[in-house]
N, C-alpha and C positions, 0 to 999 in steps of 0.2 A: 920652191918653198911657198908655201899659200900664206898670205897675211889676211889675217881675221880682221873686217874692221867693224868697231866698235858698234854696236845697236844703237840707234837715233835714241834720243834724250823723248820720252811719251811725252806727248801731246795735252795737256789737261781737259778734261771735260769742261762744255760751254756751260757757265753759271747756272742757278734754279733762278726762275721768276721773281723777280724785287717783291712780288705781295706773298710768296712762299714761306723768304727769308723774314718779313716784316711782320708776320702774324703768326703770332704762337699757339702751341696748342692746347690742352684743355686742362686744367686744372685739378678738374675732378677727376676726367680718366688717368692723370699722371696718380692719384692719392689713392684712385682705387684699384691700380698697379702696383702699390706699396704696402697697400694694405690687404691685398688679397691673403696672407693668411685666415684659417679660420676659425682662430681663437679673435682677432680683432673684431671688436661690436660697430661699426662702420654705420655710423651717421651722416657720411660725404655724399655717397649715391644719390641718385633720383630713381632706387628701382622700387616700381610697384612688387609687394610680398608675394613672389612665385606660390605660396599656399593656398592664395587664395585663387590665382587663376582657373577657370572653368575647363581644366584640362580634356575631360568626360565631353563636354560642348563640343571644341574645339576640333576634337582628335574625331566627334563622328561626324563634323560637318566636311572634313575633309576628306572622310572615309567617302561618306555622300557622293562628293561632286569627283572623285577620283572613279569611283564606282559607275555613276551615269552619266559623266560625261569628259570622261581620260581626255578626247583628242582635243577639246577647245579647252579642258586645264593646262593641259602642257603644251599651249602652241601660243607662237605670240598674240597680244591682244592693241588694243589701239592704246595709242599714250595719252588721252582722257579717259580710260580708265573704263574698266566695264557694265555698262549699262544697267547691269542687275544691282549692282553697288550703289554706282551713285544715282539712280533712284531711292536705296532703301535710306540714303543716308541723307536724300531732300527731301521725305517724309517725317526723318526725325526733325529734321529744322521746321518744317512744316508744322508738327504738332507744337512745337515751341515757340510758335508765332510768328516767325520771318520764312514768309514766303519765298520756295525757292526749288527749281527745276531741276533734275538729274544734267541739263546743259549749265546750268551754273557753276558748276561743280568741275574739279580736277583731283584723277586719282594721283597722291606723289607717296613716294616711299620716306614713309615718315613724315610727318611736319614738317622737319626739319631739312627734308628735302625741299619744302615749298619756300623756304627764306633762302635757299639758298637761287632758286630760279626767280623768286623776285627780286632777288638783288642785282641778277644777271640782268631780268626784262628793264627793271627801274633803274639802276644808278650806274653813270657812268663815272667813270674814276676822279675823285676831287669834289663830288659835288657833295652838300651835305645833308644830313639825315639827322633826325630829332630821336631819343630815345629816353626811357624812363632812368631814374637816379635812385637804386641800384638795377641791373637791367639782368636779364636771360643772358647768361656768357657765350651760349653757342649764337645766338645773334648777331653779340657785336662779331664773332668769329667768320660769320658768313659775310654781313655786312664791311668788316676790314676786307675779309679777301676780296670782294667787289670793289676796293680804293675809296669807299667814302672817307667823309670827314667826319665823326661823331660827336655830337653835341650832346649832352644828356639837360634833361627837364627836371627843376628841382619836384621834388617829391615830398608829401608826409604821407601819415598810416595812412590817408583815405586814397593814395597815387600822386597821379599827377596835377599840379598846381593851374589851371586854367588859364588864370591873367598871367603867368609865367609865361605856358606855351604861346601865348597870345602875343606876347613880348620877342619871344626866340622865334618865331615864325618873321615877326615884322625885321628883324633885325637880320636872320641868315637866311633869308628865302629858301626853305631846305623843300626837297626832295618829296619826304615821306616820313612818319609817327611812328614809331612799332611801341605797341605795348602787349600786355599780358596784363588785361584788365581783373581778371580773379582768381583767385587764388595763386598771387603772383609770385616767379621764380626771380629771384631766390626770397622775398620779403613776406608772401604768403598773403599779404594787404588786398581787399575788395576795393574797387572804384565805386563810391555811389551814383546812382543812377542821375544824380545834375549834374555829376562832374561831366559825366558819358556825353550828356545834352552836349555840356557847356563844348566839349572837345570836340563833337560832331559840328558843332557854328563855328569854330575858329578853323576847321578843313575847310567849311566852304567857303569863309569869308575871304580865306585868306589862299586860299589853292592849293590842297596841300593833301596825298594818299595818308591814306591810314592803312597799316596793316595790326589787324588784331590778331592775336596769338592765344586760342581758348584752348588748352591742352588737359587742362586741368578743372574744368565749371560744371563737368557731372557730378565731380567729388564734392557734395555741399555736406556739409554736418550739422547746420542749423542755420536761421537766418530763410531770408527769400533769396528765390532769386531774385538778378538782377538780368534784366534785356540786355544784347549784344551792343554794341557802338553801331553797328551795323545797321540796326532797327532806327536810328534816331532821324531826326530829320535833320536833312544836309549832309548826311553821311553815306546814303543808300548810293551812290553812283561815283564814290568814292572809296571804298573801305573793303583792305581784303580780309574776310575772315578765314582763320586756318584751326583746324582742328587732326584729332587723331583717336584711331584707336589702341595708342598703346599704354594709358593708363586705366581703359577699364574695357580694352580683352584681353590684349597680351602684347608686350613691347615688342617680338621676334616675329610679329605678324610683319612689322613697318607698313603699316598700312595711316596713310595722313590725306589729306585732303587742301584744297584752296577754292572758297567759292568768292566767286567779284564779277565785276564788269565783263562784260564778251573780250571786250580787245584785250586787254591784260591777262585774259587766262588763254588767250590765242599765244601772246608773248611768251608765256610760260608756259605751254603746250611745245612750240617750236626749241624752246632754251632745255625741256625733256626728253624731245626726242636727241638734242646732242647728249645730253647727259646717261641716259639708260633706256633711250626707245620706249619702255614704259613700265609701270611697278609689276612686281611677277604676277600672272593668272593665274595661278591654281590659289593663291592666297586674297586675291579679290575677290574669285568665287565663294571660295570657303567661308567667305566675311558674311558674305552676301545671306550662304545658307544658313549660316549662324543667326544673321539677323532673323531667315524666312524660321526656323526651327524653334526659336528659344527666346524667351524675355530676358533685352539684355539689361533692360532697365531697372526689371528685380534682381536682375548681379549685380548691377552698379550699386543699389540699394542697400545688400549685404555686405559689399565691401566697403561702402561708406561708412555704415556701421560697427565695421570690425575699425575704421582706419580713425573714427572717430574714440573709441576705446582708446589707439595707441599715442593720438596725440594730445588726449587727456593723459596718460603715463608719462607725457616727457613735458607738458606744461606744470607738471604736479613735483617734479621732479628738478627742474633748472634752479627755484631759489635755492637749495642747497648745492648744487652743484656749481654754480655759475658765484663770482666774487659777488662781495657785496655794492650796490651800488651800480649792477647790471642790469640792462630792461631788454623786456622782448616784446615781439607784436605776436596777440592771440588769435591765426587764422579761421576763418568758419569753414573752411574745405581746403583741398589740394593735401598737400605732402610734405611741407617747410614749417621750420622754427626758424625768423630772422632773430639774432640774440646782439646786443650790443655792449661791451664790457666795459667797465670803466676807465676813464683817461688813463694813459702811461702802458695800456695793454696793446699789444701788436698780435694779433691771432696768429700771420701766418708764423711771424719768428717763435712763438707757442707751439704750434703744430708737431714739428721730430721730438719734443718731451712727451707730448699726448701720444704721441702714437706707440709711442715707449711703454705706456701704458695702457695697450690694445683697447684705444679706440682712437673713433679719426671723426672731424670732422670739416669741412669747408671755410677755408679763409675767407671775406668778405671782398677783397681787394680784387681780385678775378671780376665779379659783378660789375663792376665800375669804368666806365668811359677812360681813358688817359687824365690823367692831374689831378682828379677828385676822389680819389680814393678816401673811407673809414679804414685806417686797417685795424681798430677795435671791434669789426662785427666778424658775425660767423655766419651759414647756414649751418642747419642740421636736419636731415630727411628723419621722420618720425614713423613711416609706415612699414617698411623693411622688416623691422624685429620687433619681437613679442612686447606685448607691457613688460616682462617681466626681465627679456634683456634690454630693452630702453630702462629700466631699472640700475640695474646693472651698470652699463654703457654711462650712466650723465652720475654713476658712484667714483666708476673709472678715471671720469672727465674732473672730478670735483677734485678727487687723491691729485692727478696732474696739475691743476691747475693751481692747487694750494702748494706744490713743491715738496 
């Protein structure tokens, strides 16, 4: 008689990573998971209006470089990124006044890829890092997963508070600054140009990286510009600047950049190669001939124009929609409505009534370092949908809000 004996008790799998478990994930991509119906008028995104992309552009510069020259689109390319690029993309810095080489320069996929390789180059676990109040959530997202410690800088409409950072520099000896000087996520707020000074002297005074985060400073709708952090003195051998182009060619490009000092784009050149060897070729190219083929600057132009129509529709639109006793800030470009409701109001606990009544938009509380939370404010993306469903969409939001 054969006895069967019993199968070993399974072994459990070894735990996930303590900053796996410690850092949550996106806010917005959970609400734009929930809201993906498409009857909901979706004000939570950050996406540029797929209408207006230069599809026509796009679809023949890739035709182009597939056409004449298939075997170096489709073969690997070096992980600072392809020469024909980041030259076309140190001429546009160039003409904007800060001088700057195709070697300054690093191709990342996405921007958003480049905060995540300088958190890897810069911060080691514990140490801390200065950031704006309310801040870029996928930031703090990169920067947790790197184990800092996050401080946030008080802030009003104009940014960040000078003698603040001045103050929180002397006090936590931190790391590095990250801001998103205009047209700032989620707040939509310009930094004026003494603040820029003022922050570019407390880096040097006091030792301290700045990365700037410009993702959004083509989209102007009125107003000047304003110069980079970059430009100012005391900053230039300090300050990373990061850009992209997926708010004026197309977000599915990911195509982003980091320009700064030699040794820190050597740091995040090596922290690249671990990550993906380097951002795809045939979409560097494509960029590239996009730039040599076509003025991107008269599309940037056209869509600023259309994006300026739409955030005049939901500025025109919030005092009825929003309680009374609500204020907002009036951005001069980017893609955000920051809105603040009055006391006793909690957006996100608000949010499953609103979406009840197909629309969505962003809780406030995600933007915010740990312990400092508004949970009175919201964002809301204005450039997605027509005036006429931003109409619509903040009629939706009013019905909700008023119960």
């Amino acid at each position: 008689m054969t006895v069967t004996e019993p199968a070993p008790a399974a072994v459990p799998t070894p735990p996930l990573a303590a900053r796996a478990a410690s850092v949550g994930g996106s806010p917005v991509r959970d609400i734009l998971a929930v809201t993906a119906r498409p009857e909901v008028i979706n004000f939570a995104g950050g996406l540029p209006a797929p209408g207006l992309f230069d599809k026509a552009g796009i679809a023949a510069a890739f035709a182009a470089v597939l056409a004449e020259q298939p075997e170096r689109a489709l073969q690997y390319s070096t992980t600072e990124g392809e020469p024909t690029l980041r030259a076309a993309i140190a001429e546009r810095f160039d003409v904007r006044g800060l001088a700057t080489g195709a070697d300054d320069l690093v191709i990342t996929t996405g921007s958003q890829q480049a905060l995540s390789l300088l958190a890897t180059a810069l911060i080691e676990p514990g140490e801390t890092i200065l950031v704006e109040s309310p801040c870029y959530l996928a930031a703090l997202q990169a920067f947790g997963f790197a184990g800092a410690r996050i401080v946030p800088v008080p802030c009003d409409e104009a940014g960040i508070d000078p003698a603040a950072l001045d103050e929180l520099v002397a006090l936590h000896r931190p790391k590095l600054l990250y801001t998103v000087p205009t047209f700032q996520n989620p707040t939509g707020r310009t930094m004026p140009a003494e603040r820029r000074a003022a922050i570019a002297d407390v880096a040097a005074r006091r030792g301290l990286w700045i990365i700037e985060d410009d993702p959004y400073g083509e989209l102007r709708f009125e107003g000047e510009r304003v110069p980079w952090i970059a430009s100012y003195p005391g900053a230039e051998d300090r300050t990373v600047l990061l850009g992209s182009f997926s708010k004026v060619m197309a977000p599915g490009l990911r195509l982003g950049w980091l320009r700064g000092p030699a040794a820190l784009l050597r740091a995040c050149v090596i922290a690249k190669q671990a990550a993906d060897l380097h951002t795809p070729t045939v979409n560097q190219l494509a960029a590239a001939r996009y730039l040599a083929d076509n003025d991107l600057d008269a599309h940037v132009a056209r869509v600023a124009g259309e994006y300026r129509v739409r955030r005049d529709a939901m500025l025109g639109g919030l005092g009825a929609a929003l309680p009374d006793g609500a204020s907002w800030i009036r951005p001069e470009g980017g893609m955000f409505v920051w809105a603040k409701l009055p006391e006793g109001y909690d957006t996100a606990a608000l949010l499953p009534g609103v979406v009840e009544h197909d629309v969505a938009y962003v809780p406030g509380v995600p933007f915010y370092a740990a312990g400092e939370a508004d949970v009175s404010t919201l964002r809301m993306c204005f450039v997605t949908q027509t005036p006429d469903e931003i109409a619509e969409g903040l009629r939706r939001l009013g019905g909700a809000l008023r119960g």
